[in-house]
Backbone bond lengths (Angstrom), bond angles and torsions (degrees), N, CA, C in turn:
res aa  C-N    CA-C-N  psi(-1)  N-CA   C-N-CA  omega(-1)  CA-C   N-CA-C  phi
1 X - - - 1.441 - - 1.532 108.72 -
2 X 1.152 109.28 128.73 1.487 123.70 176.24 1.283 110.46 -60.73
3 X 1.732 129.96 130.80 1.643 115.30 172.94 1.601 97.16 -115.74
4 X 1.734 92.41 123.12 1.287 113.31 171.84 1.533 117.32 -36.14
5 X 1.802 126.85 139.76 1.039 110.96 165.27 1.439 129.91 -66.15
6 X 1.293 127.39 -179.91 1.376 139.58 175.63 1.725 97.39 -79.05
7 X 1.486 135.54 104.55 1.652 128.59 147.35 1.853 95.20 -20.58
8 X 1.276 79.61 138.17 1.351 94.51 160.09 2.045 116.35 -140.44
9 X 1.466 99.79 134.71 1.567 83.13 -172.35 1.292 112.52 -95.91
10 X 1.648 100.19 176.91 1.809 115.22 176.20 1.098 136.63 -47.41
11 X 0.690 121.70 -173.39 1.790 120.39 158.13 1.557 134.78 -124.24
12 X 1.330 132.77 141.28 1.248 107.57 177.56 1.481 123.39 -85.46
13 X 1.478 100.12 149.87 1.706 113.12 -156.02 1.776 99.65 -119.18
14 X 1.468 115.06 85.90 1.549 102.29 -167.64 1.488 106.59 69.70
15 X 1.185 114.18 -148.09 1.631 114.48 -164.36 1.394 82.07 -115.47
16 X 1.124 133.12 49.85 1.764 136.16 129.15 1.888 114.96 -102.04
17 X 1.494 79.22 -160.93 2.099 90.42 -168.50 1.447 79.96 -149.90
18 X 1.337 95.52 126.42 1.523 114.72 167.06 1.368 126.87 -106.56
19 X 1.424 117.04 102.47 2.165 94.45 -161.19 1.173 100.89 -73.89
20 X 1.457 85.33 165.39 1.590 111.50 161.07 1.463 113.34 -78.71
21 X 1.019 144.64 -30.03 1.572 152.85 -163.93 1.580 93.04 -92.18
22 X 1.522 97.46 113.92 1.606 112.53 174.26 1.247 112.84 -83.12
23 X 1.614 125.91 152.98 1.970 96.29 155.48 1.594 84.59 -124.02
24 X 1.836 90.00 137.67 1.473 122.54 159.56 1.526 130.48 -95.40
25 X 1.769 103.48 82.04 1.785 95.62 -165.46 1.665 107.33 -39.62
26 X 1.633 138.32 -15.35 1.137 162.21 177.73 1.772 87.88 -30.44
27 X 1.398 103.35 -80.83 1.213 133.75 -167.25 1.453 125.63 -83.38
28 X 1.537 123.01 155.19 1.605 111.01 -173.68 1.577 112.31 -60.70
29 X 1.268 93.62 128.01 1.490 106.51 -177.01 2.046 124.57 -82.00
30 X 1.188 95.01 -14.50 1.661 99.39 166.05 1.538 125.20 -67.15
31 X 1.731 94.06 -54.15 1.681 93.26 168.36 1.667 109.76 -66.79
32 X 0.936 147.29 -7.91 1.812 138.97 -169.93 1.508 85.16 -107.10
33 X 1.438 136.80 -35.87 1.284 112.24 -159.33 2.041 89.43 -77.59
34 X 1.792 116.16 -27.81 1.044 104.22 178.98 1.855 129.98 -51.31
35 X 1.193 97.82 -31.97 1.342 124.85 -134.58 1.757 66.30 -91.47
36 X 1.120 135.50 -69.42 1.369 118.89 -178.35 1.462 132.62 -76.89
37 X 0.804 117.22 -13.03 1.790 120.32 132.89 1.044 123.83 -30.21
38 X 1.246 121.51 -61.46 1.706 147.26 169.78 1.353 106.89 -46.95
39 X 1.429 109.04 -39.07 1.733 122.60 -177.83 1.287 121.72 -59.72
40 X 1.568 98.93 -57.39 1.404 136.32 159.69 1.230 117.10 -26.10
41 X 1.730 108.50 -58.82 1.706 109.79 -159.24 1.631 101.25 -90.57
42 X 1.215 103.25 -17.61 1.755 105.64 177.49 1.375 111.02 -86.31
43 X 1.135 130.71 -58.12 1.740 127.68 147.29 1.306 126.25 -10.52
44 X 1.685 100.67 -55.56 1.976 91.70 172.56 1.550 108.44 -80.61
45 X 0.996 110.24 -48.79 1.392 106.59 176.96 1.746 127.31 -43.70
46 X 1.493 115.61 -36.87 1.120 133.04 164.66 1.912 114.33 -53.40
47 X 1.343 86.15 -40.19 2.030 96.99 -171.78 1.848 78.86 -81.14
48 X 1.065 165.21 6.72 1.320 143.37 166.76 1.376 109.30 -97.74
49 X 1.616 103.95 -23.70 1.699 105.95 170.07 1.324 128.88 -62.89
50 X 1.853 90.67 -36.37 1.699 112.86 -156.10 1.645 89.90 -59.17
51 X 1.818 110.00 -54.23 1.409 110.04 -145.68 1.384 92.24 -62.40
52 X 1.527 148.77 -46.78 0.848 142.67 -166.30 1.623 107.76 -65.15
53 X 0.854 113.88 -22.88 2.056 115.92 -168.40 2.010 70.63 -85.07
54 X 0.926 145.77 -80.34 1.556 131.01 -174.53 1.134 118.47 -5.11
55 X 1.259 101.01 -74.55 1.811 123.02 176.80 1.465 115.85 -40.66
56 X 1.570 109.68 -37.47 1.269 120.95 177.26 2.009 117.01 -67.56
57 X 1.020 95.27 -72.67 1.264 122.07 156.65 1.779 122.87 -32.87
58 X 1.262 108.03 -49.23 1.382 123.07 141.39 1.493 125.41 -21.57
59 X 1.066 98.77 -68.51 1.848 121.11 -163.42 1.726 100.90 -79.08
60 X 1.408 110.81 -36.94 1.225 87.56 164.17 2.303 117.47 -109.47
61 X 0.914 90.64 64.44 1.333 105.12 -179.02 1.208 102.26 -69.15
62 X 1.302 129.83 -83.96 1.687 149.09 154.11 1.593 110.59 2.45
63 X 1.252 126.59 -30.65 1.847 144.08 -140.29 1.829 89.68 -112.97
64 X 0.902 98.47 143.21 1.737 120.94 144.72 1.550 109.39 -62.67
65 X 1.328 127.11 76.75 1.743 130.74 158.03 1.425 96.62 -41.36
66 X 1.215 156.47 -35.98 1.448 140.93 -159.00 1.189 108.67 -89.68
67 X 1.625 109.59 109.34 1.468 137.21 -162.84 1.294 110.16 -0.09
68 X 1.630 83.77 80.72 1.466 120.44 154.64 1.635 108.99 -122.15
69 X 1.668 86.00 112.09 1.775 119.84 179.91 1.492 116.64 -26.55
70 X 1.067 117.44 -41.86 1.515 142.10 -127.29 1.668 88.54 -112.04
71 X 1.440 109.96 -53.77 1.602 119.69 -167.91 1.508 98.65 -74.29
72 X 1.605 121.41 -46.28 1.373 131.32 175.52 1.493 108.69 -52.14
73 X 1.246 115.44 -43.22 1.550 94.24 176.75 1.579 123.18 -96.61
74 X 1.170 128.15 -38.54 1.495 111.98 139.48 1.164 129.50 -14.04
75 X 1.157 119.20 -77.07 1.446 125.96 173.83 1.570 115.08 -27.50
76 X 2.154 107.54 -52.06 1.194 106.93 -170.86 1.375 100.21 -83.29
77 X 1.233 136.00 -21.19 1.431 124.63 -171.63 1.563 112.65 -47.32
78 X 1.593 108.92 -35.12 1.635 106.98 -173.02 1.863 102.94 -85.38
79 X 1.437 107.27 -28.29 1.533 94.69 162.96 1.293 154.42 -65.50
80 X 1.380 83.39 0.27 2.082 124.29 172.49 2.134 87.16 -45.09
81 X 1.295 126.58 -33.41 1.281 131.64 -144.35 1.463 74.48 -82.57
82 X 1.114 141.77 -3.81 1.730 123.79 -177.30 1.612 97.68 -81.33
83 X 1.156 138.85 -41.07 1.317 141.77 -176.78 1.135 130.66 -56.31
84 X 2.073 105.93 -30.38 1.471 100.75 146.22 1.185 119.73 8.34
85 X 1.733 91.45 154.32 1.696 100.46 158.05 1.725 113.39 -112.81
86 X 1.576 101.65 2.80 1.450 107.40 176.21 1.400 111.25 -96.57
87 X 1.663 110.83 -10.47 1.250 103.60 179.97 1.889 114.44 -118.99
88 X 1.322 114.31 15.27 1.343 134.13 157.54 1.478 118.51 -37.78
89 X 1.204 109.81 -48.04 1.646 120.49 160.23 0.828 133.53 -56.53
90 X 1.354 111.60 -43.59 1.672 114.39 173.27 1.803 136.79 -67.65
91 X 1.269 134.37 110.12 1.314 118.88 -173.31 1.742 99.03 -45.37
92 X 1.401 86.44 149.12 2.157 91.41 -174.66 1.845 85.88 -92.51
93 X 1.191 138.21 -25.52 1.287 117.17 -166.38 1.647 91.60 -82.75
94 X 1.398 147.13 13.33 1.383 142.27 178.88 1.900 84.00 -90.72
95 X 1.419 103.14 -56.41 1.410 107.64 -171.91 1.460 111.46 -32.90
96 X 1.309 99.62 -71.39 1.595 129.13 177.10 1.699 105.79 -12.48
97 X 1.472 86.37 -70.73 1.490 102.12 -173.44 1.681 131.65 -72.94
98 X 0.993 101.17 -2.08 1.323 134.65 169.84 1.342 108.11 -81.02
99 X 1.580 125.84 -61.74 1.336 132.09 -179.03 1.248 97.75 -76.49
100 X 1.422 157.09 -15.52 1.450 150.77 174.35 1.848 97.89 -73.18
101 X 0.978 107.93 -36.34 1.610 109.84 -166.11 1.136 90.27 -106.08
102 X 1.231 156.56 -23.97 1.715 140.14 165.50 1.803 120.58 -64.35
103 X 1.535 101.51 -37.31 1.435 137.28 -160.31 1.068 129.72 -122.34
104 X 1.931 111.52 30.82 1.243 95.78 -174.69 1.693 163.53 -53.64
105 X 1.579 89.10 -1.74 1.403 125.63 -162.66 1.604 106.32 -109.68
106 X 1.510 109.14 10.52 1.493 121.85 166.34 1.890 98.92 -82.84
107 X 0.920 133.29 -25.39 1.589 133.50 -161.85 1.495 107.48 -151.76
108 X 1.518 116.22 53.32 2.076 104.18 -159.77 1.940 82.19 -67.31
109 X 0.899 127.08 -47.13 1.336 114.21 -154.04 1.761 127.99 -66.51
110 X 1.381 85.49 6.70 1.815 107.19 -179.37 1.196 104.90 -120.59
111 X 1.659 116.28 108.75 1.468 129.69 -163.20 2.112 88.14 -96.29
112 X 1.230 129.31 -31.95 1.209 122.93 -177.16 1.427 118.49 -80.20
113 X 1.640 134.35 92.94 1.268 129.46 169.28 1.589 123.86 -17.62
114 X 1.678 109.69 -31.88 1.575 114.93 -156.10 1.775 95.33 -82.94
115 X 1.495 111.81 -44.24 1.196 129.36 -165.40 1.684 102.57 -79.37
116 X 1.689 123.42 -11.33 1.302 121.85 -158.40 2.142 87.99 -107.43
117 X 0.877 90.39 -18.70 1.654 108.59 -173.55 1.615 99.72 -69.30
118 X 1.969 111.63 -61.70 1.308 96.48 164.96 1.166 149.44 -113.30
119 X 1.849 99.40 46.56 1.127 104.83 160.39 1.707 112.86 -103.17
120 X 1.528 106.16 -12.12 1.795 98.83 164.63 1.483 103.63 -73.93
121 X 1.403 148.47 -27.88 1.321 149.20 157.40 1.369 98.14 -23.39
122 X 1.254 117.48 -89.65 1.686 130.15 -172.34 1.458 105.12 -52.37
123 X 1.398 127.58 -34.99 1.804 110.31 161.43 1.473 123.41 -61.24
124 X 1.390 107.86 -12.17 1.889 128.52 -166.92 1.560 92.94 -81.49
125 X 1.572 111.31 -59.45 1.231 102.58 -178.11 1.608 124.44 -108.38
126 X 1.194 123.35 24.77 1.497 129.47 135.60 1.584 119.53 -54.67
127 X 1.432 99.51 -43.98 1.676 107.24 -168.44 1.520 103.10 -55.41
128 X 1.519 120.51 -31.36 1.531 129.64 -166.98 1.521 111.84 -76.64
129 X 1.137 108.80 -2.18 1.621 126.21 174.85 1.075 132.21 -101.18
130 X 1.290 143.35 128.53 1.569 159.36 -159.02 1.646 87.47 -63.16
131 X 1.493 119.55 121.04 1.257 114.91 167.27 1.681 125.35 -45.39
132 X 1.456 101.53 -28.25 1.455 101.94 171.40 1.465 117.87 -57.75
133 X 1.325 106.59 -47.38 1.647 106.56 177.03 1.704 121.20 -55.35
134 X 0.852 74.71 -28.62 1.945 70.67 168.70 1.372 138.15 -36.90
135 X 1.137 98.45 -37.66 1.381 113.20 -160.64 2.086 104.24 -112.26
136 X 1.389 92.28 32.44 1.332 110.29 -175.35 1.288 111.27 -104.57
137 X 1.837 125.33 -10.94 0.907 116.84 -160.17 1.750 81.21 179.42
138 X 1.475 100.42 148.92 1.397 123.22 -149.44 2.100 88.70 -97.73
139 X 1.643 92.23 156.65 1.260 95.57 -152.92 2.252 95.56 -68.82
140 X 1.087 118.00 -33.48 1.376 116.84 179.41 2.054 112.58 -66.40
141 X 1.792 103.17 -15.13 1.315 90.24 176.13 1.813 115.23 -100.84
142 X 1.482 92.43 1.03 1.869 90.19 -176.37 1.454 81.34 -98.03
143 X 1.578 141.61 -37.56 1.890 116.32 167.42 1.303 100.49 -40.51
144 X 1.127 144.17 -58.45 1.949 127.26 -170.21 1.398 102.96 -72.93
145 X 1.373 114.67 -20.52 1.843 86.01 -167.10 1.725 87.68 -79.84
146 X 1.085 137.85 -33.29 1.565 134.87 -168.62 1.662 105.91 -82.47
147 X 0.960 116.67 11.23 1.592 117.14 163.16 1.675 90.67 -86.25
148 X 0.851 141.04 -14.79 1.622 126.69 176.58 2.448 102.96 -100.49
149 X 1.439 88.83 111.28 1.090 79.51 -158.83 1.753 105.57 -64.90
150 X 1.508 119.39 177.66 1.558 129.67 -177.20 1.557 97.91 37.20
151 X 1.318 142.15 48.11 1.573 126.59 170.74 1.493 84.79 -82.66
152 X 1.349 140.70 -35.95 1.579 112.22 -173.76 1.472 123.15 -55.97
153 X 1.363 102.94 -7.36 1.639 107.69 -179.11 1.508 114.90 -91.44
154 X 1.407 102.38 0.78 1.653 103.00 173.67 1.458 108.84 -116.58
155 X 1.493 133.31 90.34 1.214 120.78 -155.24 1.537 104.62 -86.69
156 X 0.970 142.78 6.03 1.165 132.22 -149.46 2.022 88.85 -127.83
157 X 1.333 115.22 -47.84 1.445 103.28 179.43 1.886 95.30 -66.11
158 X 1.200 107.00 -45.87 2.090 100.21 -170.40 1.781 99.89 -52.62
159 X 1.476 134.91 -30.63 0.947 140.70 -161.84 2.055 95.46 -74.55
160 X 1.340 90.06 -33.28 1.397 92.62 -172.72 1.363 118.20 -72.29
161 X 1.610 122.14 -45.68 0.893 131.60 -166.17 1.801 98.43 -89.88
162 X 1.145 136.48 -11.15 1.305 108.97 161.36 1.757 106.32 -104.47
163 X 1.454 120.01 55.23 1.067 150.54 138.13 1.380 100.57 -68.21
164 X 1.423 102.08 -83.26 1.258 112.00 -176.66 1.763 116.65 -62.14
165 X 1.317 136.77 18.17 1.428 134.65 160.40 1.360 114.22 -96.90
166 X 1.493 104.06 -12.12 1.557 112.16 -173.14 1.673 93.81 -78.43
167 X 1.518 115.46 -42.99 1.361 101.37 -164.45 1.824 106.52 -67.97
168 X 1.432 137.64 -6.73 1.009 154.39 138.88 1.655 100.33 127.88
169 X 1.472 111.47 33.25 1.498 115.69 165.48 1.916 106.21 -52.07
170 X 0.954 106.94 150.05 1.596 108.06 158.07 2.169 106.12 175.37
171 X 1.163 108.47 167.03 1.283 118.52 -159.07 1.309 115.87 64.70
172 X 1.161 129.51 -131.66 1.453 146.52 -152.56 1.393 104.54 -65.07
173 X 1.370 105.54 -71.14 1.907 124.39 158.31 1.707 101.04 -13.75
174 X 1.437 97.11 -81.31 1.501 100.37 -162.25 1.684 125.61 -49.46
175 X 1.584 95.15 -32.42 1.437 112.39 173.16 1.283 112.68 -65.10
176 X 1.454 117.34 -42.54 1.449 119.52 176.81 2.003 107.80 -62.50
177 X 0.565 96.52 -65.50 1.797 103.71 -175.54 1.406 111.80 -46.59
178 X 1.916 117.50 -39.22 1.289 109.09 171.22 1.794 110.26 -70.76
179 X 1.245 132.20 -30.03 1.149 133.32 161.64 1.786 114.36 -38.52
180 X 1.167 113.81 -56.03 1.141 119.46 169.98 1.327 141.31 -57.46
181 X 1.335 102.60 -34.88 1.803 139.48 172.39 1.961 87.65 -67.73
182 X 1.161 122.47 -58.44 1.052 123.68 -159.15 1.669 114.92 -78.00
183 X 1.385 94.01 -32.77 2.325 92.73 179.54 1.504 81.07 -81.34
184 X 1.428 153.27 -18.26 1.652 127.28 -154.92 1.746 89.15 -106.28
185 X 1.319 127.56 6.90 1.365 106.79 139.15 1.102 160.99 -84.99
């Protein structure tokens, strides 16, 4: 069985939106006119997120955004909206990049789109965490623990491995050991 791709959206072009969804009179035209429909309803819906990720972003204007705990999960709390079931389809790094170019003032201190992409990743899955846990592990060692994607859904190995942040593993180290934590389950 074939697995459908991930939609992926447009970009903005000037103060337009340029889709991604081509139509090829070539090709059947019901599914492409669907497929951008689909574009359509996730696009507006996305601009109702953005203004609110503003608002967010806003409030901490005043703050050092550079991994600051506090701003990272805020931030991800409103990106909880990726989990949708309307937005399941969509690749989240299209999202990503979308909110880097809607929002630039969500990440001023990240001049690289690729690198600004996954650090809203790691605000995506901070948000999935008990605010208490936060402060369990330093903001450069929860970027490695979220290079392992959905680990918030395994609470008991993530419980383990910021075991190991306490002993003050982080970077390369830490990545290595959660690798390990992870084949010895």
């Amino acid at each position: 069985m074939k697995r459908e791709a991930k939609l992926k959206l447009g970009k903005r072009v000037g103060s337009d939106y340029e889709y991604s969804t081509k139509i090829d009179f070539k090709e059947e035209l019901s599914a492409q006119i669907t497929a951008l429909i689909k574009e359509k309803k996730i696009r507006d819906a996305l601009g109702a997120k953005i203004e609110k990720l503003r608002e967010v972003v806003g409030r901490f204007s005043n703050q050092n955004k550079d991994k600051n705990l506090e701003y990272y999960y805020s931030t991800g709390r409103l990106l909880l909206f990726l989990d949708e079931r309307k937005f399941k389809d969509v690749a989240p790094y299209s999202v990503y990049r979308r909110i880097v170019e809607e929002v630039p003032s969500v990440l001023p201190h990240i001049r690289s789109a690729k690198v600004a992409q996954k650090h809203l990743e790691t605000m995506h899955g901070l948000a999935h965490l008990r605010k208490t846990d936060l402060r369990k592990a330093s903001w450069d060692q929860w970027y490695e623990i979220f290079k392992f994607r959905n680990i918030h859904k395994k609470p008991r190995l993530l419980s383990r491995i910021l075991r190991e942040c306490k002993k003050g593993l982080s970077g390369i180290a830490l990545r290595e050991r959660a690798k390990n934590l992870i084949r010895s389950q």
